[in-house]
C-alpha positions as CSV (number, residue, x, y, z in Angstrom):
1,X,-28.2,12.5,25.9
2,X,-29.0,12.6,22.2
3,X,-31.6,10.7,20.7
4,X,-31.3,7.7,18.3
5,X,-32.2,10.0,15.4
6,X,-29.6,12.6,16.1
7,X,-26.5,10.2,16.6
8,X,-27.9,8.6,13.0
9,X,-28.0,12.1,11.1
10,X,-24.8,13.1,13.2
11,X,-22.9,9.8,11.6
12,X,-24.1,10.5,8.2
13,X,-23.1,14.3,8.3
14,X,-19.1,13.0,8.9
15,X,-19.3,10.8,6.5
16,X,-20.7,13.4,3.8
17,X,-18.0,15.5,5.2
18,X,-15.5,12.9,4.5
19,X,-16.6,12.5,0.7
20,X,-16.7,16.3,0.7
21,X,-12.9,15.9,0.9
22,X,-12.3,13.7,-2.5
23,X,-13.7,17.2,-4.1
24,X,-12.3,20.1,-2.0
25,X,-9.1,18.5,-0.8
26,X,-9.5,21.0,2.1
27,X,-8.2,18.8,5.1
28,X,-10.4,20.7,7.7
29,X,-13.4,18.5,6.0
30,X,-11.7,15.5,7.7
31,X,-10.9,17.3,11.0
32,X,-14.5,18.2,10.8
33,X,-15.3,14.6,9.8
34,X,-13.7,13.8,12.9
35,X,-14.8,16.1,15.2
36,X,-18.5,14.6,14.6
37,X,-17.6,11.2,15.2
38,X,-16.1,11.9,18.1
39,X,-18.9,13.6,19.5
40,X,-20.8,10.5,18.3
41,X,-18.8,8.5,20.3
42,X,-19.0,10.2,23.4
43,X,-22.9,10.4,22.9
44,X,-24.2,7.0,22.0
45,X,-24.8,4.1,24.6
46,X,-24.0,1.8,21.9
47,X,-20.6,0.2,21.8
48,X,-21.4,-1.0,18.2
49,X,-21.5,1.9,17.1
50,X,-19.0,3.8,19.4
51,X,-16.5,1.5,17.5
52,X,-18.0,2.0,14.2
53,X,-17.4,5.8,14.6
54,X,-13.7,5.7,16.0
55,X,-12.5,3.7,13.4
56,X,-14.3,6.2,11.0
57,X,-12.1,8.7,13.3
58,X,-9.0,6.5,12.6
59,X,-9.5,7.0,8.8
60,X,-10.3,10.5,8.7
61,X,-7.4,11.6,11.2
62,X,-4.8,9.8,8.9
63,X,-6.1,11.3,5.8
64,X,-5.6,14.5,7.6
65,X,-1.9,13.7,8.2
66,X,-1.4,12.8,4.5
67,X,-2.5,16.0,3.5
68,X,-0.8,18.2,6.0
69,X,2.1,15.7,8.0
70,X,0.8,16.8,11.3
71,X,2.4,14.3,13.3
72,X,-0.7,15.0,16.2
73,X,-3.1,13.6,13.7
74,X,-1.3,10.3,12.9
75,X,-0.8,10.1,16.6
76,X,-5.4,10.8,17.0
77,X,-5.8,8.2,14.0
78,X,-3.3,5.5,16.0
79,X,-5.2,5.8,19.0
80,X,-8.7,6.1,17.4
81,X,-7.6,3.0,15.9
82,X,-6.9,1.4,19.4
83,X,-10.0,2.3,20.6
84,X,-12.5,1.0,17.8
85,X,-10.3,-2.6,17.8
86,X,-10.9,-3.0,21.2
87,X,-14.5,-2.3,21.1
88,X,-15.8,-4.3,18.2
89,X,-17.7,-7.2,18.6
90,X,-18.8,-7.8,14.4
91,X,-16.9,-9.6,13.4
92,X,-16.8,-8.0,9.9
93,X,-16.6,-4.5,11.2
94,X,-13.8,-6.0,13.7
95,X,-11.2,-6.6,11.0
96,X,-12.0,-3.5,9.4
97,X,-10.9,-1.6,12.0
98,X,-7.6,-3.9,12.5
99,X,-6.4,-2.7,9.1
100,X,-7.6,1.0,9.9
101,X,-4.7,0.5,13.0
102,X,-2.6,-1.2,11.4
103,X,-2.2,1.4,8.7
104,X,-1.9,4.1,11.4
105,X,0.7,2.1,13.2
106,X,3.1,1.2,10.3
107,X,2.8,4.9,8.9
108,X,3.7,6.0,11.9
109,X,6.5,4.2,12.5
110,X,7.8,4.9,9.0
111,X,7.6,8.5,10.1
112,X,9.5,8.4,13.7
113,X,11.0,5.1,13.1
114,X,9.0,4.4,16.4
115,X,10.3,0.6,16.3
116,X,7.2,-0.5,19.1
117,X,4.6,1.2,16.4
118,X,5.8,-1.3,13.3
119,X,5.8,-4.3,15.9
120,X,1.7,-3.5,17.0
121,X,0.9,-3.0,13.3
122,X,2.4,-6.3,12.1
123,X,0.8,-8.3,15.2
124,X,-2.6,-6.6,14.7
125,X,-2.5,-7.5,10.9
126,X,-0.9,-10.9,11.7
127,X,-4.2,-11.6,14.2
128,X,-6.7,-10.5,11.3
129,X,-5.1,-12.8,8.8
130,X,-5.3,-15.4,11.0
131,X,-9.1,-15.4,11.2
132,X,-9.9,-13.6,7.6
133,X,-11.7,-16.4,5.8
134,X,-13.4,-14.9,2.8
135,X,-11.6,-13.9,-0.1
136,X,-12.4,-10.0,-0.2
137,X,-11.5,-9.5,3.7
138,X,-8.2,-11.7,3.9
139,X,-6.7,-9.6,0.3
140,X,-7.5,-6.7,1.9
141,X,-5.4,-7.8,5.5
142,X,-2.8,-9.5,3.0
143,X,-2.5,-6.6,0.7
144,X,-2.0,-4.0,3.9
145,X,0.5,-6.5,5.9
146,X,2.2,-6.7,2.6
147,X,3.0,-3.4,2.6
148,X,3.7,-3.3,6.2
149,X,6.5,-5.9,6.1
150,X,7.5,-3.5,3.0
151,X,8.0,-0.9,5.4
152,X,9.9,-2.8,7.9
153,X,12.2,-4.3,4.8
154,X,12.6,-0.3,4.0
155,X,13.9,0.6,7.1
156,X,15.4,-1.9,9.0
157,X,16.6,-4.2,6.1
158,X,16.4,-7.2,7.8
159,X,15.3,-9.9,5.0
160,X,13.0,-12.3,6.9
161,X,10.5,-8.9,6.7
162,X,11.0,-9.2,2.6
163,X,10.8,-12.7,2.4
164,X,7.3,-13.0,4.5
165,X,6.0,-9.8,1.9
166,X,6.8,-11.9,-0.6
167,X,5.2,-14.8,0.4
168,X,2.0,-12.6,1.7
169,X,2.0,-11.0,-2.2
170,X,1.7,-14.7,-3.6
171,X,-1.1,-15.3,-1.6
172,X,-2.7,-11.6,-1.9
173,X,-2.9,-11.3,-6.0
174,X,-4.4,-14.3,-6.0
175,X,-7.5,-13.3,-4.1
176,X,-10.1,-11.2,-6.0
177,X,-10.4,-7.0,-4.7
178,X,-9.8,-3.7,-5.4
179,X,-6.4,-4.2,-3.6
180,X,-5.1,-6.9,-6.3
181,X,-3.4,-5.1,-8.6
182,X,-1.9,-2.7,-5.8
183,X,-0.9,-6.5,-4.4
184,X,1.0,-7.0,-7.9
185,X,2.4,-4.0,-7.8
186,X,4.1,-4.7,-4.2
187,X,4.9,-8.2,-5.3
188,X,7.1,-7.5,-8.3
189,X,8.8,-4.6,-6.3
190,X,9.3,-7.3,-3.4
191,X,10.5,-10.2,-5.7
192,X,13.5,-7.7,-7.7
193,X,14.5,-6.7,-4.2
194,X,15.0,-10.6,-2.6
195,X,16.1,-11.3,-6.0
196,X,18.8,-8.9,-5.1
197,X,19.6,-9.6,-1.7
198,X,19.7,-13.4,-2.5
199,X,21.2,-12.9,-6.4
200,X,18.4,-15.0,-7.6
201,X,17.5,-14.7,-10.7
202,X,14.6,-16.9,-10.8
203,X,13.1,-14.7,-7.9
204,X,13.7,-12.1,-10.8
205,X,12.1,-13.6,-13.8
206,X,9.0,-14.3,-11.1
207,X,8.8,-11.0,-10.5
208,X,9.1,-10.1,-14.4
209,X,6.1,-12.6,-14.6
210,X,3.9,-10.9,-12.6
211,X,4.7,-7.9,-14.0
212,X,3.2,-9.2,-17.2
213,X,0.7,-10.4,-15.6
214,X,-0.3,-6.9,-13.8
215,X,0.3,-4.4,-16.9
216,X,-3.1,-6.1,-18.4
217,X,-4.9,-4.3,-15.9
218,X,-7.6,-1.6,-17.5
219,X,-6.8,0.8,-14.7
220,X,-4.2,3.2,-16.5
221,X,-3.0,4.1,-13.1
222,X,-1.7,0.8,-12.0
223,X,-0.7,-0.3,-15.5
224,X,1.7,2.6,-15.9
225,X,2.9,1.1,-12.4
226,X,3.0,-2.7,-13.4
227,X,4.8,-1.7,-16.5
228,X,7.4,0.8,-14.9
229,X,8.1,-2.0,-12.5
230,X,8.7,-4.6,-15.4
231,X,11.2,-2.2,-16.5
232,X,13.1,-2.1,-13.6
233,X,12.5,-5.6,-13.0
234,X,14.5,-5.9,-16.8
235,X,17.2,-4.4,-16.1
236,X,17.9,-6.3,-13.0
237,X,17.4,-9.4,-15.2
238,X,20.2,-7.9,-18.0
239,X,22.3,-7.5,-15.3
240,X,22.3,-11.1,-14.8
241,X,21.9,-12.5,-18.3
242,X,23.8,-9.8,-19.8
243,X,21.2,-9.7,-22.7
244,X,21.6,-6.2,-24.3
245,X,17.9,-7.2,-25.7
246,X,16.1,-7.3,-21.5
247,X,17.4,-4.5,-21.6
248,X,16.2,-2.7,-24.7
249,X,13.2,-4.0,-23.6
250,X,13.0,-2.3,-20.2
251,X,13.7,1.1,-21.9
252,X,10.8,0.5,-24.3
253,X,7.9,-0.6,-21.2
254,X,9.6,1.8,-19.2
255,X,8.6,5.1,-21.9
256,X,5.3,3.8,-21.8
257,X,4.9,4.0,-17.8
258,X,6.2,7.7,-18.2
259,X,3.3,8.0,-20.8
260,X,0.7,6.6,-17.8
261,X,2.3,8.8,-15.0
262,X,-0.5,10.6,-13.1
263,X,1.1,13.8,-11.6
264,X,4.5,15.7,-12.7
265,X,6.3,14.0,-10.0
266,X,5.8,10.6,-10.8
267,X,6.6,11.6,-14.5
268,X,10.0,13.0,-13.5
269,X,11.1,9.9,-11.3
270,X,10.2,7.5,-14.1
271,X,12.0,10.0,-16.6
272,X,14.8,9.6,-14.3
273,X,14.5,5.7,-13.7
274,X,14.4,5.3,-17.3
275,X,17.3,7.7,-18.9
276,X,19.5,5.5,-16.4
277,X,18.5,2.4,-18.4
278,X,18.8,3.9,-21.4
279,X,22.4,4.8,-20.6
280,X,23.2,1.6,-19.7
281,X,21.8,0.0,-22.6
282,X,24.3,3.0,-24.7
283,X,27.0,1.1,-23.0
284,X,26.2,-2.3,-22.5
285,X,29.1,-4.0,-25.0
286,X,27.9,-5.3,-28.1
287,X,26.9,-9.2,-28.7
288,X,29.3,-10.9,-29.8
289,X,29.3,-12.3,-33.3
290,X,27.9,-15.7,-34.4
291,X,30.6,-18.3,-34.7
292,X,31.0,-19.1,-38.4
């Protein structure tokens, strides 16, 4: 059995193997990660930290599927996952480790469309809202449900998932975090799209709002987001008001977002996103003249 000391040192090793990552990007830093925690696991007598170090598992095992889309690793960080939520008993620690799963759970189901995966991530995020009190904990639960009812709206279209994101992302951007302005973000994204289904354009000019709203951010990464989403956002409006102006507009937020894009792919989609205003802007019909 190891010793107090060497379950510490062996915690701390994954975890600087873990940071290792953010420089080397080589995924076998995580599997390595991993690997210690596991061996963590099986060696401690304490179920505090047993828990502790599978949800650190969870983490590192669905970092390594992001990098390499080894479907075995989503499946390690799902059941990691499992493990550390049943096991907790702090509180704080406890919700942590119900996001960890739930973020395994929906990814996974929106790579195998594995309907029984989205249901366990929505219920283990729905139980951790319930009892998330302060604001830092519940915008993290409400930013990650968000997105997981974004997931279900993705692939199942069924609009009662759209219309509960949207109502989580009213609640989430209002709580301080680092996960507000990715809140925003979702939110105007999840307003266009109900504004669509239920041709509403006042769900559209909210979703214009926060858009607004979100581009002030000083984080050029999610401004060039908030502002690429206001564009779109536009010229869903002009296709309502049929304001050749909205739409002008969109093309003009929407060349500053390409400006903020943070890797060549992003650039070309907004390119892309954008030239399509653009040509409908070249065609919209001219306003008509003032009466005399």
């Amino acid at each position: 059995m190891a010793t107090p000391q060497q379950l510490a040192k062996a915690q701390q090793d994954g975890f600087d193997r873990l940071r290792r990552y953010d420089t080397t990007t080589d995924p076998e830093d995580l599997r390595s990660a991993a690997d210690i925690w596991r061996w963590v696991a099986r060696e401690t007598s304490d179920p505090g930290q047993r828990s502790f170090v599978l949800a650190a598992v969870s983490v590192a095992m669905r970092r390594y599927y992001y990098a390499t889309e080894e479907l075995w690793a989503l499946r390690d960080a799902v059941a990691s996952g499992r493990a550390a939520v049943q096991g907790e008993t702090v509180f704080r620690w406890w919700l942590s480790a119900c996001v960890y799963l739930g973020i395994a759970t929906y990814t996974y189901f929106d790579a195998t469309q594995e309907r029984a995966y989205l249901d366990e991530a929505l219920a283990v995020l729905r139980a951790a809202r319930a009892v998330a009190a302060d604001a830092h904990s519940r915008g993290e639960v409400l930013s990650h449900l968000g997105a997981a009812l974004a997931v279900a709206w993705e692939s199942l279209r069924e609009e009662t998932f759209l219309a509960e994101a949207v109502d989580i992302g009213r609640e989430a951007v209002q709580l301080p975090g680092p996960l507000r302005p990715i809140s925003a973000v979702d939110l105007i994204r999840n307003l266009r799209d109900l504004g669509g289904v239920r041709d509403d354009v006042g769900l559209l000019r909210e979703s214009e709002s926060v858009a607004r709203w979100a581009r002030r951010t000083r984080n050029d990464g999610m401004r060039g987001s908030a502002l690429f989403e206001l564009a779109r956002t536009l010229d869903a409006v002009a296709e309502k008001v049929t304001d050749p102006a909205v739409r002008a507009e969109a093309v003009a937020v929407g060349e500053a977002s390409v400006e903020l894009a943070r890797d060549p792919a992003e650039h070309q989609l907004r390119t892309v996103v954008i030239d399509d205003i653009r040509r409908r802007l070249r065609n919209s019909p001219p306003e008509p003249d003032p009466a005399p």
